[in-house]
C-alpha positions as CSV (number, residue, x, y, z in Angstrom):
1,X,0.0,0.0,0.0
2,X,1.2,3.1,-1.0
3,X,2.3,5.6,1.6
4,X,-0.1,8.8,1.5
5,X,2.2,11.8,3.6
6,X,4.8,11.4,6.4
7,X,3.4,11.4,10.0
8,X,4.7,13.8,12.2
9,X,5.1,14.9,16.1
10,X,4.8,19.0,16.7
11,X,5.8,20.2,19.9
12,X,4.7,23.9,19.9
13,X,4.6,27.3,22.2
14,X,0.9,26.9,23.6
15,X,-1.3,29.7,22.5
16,X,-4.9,30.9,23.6
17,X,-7.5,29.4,21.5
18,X,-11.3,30.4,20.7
19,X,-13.6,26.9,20.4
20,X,-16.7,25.9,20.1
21,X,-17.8,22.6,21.3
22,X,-20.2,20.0,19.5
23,X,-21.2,16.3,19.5
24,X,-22.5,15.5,16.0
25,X,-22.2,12.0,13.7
26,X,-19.8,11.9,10.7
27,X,-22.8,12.5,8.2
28,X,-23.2,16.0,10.1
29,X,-19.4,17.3,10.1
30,X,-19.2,19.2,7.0
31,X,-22.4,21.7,8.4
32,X,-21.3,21.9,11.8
33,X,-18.1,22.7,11.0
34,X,-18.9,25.2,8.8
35,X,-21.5,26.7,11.2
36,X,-18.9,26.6,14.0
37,X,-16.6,28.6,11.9
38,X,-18.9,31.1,10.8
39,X,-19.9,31.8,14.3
40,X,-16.3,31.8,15.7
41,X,-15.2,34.5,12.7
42,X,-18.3,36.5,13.8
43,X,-17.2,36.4,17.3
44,X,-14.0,37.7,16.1
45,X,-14.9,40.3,13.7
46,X,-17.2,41.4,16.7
47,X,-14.1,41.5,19.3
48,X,-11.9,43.3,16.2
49,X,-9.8,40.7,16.2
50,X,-8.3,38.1,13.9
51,X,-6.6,34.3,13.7
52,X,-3.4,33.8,14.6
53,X,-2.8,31.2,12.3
54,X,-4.8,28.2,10.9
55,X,-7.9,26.6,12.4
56,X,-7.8,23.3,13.2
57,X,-10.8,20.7,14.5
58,X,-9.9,18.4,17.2
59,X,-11.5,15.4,17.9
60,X,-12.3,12.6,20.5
61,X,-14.5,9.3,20.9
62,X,-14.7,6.3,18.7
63,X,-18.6,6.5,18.2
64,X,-18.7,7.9,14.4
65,X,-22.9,8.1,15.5
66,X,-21.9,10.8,18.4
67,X,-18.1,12.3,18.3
68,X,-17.0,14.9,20.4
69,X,-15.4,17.9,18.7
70,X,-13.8,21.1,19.1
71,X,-13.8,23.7,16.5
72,X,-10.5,25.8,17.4
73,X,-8.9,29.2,16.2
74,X,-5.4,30.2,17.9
75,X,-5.7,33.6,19.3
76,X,-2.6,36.2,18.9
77,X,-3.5,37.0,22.4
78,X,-6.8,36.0,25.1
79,X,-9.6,37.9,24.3
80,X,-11.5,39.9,27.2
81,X,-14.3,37.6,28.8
């Protein structure tokens, strides 16, 4: 079998994130994700402020019916509560 990309192990700085979290089943993660975005880069606009580099989903649970998820955005710096 061919070998698709290398596999690799980032340590990085950490960094403050913004996230929205979701349960939804694999047939649902292409809208929620997209809905999670929109509303995190509303959130943003509103707080006049932007990405600090590239959104990322994180995932947990084995369940494809009901996985946990985590749609993320680094932050340059924590926003205000």
């Amino acid at each position: 079998m061919p070998r698709i990309s290398d596999i690799e192990m980032l340590s990085l700085p950490e960094m403050p994130i913004l996230r929205i979290r979701k349960t939804a089943n694999v047939s649902e993660l292409p809208s929620i994700i997209a809905g999670g975005s929109a509303a995190i880069g509303a959130y943003l606009r509103e707080a006049d402020s932007v990405p600090a580099g590239v959104p990322f989903v994180a995932f947990a649970g084995e369940n494809p019916r009901k996985l946990q998820l985590e749609i993320c955005f680094p932050l340059p710096e924590p926003l205000p509560a």
